[in-house]
N, C-alpha and C positions, 0 to 999 in steps of 0.2 A: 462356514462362518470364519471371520478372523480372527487369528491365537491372539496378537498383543492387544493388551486395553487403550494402545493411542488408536490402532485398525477400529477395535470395536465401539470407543467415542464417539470416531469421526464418520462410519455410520447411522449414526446415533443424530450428528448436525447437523450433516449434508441437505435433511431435507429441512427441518426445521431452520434453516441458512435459509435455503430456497425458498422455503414460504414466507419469510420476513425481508426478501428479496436482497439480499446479502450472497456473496459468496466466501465461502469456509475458506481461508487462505493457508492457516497452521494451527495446529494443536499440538502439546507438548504437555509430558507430564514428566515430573520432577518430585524429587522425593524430598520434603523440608524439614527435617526434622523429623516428628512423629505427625505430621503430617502429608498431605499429598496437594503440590500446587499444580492445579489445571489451568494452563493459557492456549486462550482461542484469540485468535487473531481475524474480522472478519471486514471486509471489503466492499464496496459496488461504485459502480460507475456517478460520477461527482463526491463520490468518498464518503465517509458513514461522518455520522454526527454524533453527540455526546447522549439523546434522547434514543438513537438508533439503539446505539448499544447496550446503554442501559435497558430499554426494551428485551432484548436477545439474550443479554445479561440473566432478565427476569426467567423468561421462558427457557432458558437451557439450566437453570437453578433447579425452577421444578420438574424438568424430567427427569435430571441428572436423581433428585432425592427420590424419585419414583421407581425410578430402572437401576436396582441394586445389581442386579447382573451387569452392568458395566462398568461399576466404580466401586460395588463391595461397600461393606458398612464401616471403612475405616476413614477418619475424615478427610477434608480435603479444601484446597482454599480454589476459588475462580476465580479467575483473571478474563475478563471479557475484554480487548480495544482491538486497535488499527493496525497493520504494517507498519506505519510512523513517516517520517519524513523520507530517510534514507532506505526506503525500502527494497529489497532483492526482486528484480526483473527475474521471472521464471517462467512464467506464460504467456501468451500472445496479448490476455487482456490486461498485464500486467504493462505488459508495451505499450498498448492507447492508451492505458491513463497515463502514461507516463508525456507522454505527448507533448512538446515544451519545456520539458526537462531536462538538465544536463545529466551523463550517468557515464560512471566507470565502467567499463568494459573489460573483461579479461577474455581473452582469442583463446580458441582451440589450442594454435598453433604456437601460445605461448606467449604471443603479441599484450601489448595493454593502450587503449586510448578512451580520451575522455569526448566526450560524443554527446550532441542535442538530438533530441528523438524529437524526428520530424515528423513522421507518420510512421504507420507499421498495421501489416496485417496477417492473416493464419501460419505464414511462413518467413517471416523474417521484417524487419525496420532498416526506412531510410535515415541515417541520423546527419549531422554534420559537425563533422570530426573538428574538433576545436585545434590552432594551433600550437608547436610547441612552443611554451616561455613567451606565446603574443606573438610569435613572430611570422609572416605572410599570413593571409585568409584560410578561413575554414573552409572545408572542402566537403561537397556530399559524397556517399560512400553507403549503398544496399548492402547489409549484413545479414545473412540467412541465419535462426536462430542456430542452425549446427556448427556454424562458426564461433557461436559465445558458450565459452565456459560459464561465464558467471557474470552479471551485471548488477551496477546499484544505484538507483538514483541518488544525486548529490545536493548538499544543501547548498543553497546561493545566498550569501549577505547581498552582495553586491550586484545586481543584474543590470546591466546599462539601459540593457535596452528595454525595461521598464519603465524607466522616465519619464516617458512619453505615455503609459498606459491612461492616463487623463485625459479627458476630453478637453480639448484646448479651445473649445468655442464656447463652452459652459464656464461663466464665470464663478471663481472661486469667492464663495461669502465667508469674512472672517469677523463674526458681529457676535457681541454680546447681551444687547439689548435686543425686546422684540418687536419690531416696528407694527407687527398685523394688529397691536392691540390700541393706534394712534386714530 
C-alpha cells in the first residue's frame, strides 16, 4: 500500500472520479494552520460544471469522514473545482481538451514557444507556432510530448478570429418588447 496520505487519497478517488465520470487531475494536501486543507482538482471531457462538482464534492466528503485510515481524525478543509483556465498540459487528454487553445510551451532543449494546439494524440500534438512580435505567419510544427518540458494553456482577451464565431445568416434581434403576445 502507499506510505504518503496524498498516494493513499488518491486511491481513495481515482475510482469514485471514474464512477462520477470525472478524471482525478491533482490532489494536494497542505497544512493550515491547525488544520488540514485537501484540494482535488477534477476534470472530463467538455469540462466539469459547478453541479459536477459540487456533486463529487458531496460523495468524496462522505468517504473521506468514513475512511479514517486515510485522513486520521484530525480536521481538515475540502477544496473540490477545476484545473482553471491556464491549466498545465501533462497528458495526452490534457492535449485534446486543449484543442484551439493557445499554450506556452517550454522545450526539452531549453527552447520556449507560444503554440495553438491543433490536434494531438497518444504521442505528441500538432500545434501552430504563433509568430514573434506578429511578425510573418504561423507556422505548423509536430511536437512529441518528450520534447515538452512543461506546457500551459493561456488565457486570450482578445481572439480575432472569434469574430466571426456568429452565424452570419441568423439575424441578430435586439428588442425589448414582446411581439408573440400582439
Amino acid at each position: 500500500m502507499s506510505t504518503t496520505p496524498t498516494d493513499r487519497l488518491r486511491a481513495l478517488l481515482e475510482p469514485l472520479a471514474a464512477e462520477a465520470g470525472l478524471d482525478l487531475e491533482d490532489v494536494t494536501i497542505t497544512q493550515a494552520g491547525s488544520r488540514r486543507q485537501v484540494q482535488i482538482d477534477v476534470d472530463a471531457d467538455g469540462g466539469v460544471d459547478l453541479d459536477a462538482i459540487a456533486e463529487f464534492s458531496r460523495v468524496v466528503s462522505e468517504k473521506l469522514d468514513a475512511a479514517e485510515d486515510v485522513m486520521g481524525s484530525a480536521p481538515y478543509v475540502l477544496e473540490v473545482g477545476s484545473p482553471g483556465a491556464e491549466r498545465p498540459l501533462r497528458e495526452p487528454r490534457h492535449w485534446h481538451r486543449a484543442t484551439g487553445r493557445l499554450a506556452k510551451i517550454h522545450l526539452v532543449d531549453g527552447g520556449e514557444i507560444t503554440a495553438r494546439v491543433l490536434e494531438s494524440d497518444e504521442d505528441g500534438a500538432l500545434v501552430e507556432v504563433q509568430p514573434v512580435k506578429g511578425r510573418g505567419k504561423p507556422k505548423e510544427r509536430r511536437l512529441e510530448y518528450s520534447e515538452v518540458a512543461r506546457a500551459r494553456v493561456q488565457v486570450e482577451f482578445n481572439r480575432k478570429e472569434d469574430e466571426g464565431l456568429l452565424d452570419e445568416s441568423a439575424p441578430v434581434e435586439d428588442s425589448d418588447d414582446d411581439t408573440d403576445d400582439e
